[in-house]
N, C-alpha and C positions, 0 to 999 in steps of 0.2 A: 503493500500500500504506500510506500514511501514516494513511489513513481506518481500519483495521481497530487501528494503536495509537493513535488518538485521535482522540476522536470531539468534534467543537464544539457540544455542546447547547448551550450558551449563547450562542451565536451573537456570540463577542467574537472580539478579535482570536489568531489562532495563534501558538502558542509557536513561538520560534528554530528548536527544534530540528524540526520540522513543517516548518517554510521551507528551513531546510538540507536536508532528504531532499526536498522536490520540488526543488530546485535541483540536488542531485547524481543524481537520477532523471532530467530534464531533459536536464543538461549530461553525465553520465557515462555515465548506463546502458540509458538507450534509443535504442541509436546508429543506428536507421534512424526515429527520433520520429515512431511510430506510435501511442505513446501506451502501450505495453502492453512486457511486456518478453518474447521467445521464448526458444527452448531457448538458441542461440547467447548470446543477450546477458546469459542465466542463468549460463551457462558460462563467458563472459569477463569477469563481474565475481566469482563466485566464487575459477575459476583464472587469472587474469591471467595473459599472453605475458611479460609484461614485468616480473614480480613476483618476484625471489627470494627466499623465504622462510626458506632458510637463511642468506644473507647478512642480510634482516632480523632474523632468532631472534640472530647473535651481534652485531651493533650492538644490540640491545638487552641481549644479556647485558651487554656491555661498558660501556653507557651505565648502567646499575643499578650494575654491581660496582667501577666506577673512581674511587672514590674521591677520590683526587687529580688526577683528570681531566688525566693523560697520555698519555689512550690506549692503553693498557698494562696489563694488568691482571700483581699481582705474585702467587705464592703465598697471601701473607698476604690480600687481597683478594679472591682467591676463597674462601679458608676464611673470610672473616670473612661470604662472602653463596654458602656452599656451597646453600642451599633458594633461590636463584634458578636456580641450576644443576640438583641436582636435581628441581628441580618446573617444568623448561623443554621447551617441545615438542621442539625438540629432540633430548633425552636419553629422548624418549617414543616418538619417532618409532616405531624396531623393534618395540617393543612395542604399539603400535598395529595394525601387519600380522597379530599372531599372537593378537589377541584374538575372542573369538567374537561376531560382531556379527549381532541379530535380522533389521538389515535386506537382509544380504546370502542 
């Protein structure tokens, strides 16, 4: 898929980030390297087994909000970064279920 975001008319060398997506298409996402990716291996790079997403959403709320980086967030550090909280998947989550979506 690296071909459809960027195309080498100029036949130099490939940018990093071009090297890194065959590298992690390679090494991560085509796990029976058949060259192609299937539904499964669609599936298990989207929803990762092994991924929690809410465990990731508040290590990141907490790595933004902590200010004095003790792991801890106080009152005052969340009100002083309340729009990382309101504007966190997160706190969207519910309200993602009850939205009208075209493609369902």
């Amino acid at each position: 898929f690296p071909a459809d975001m960027f195309a080498n008319e100029e036949g130099g060398p490939e940018p990093d980030w071009v090297i890194t997506e065959r590298e992690q298409f390679s090494d991560f996402r085509d796990l029976n390297k058949d060259g192609k990716m299937d539904k499964e291996e669609i599936q298990h790079w989207i929803l990762p087994q092994d991924y929690d997403h809410a465990l990731a959403e508040a290590r990141h709320l907490v790595y933004e909000s902590d200010v004095d980086k003790d792991q801890k967030l106080t009152k005052e550090e969340v009100l002083d970064n309340w729009n990382m909280f309101v504007g966190s998947q997160a706190t969207n989550y519910g309200e993602d279920l009850t939205r009208n979506h075209d493609e369902l």
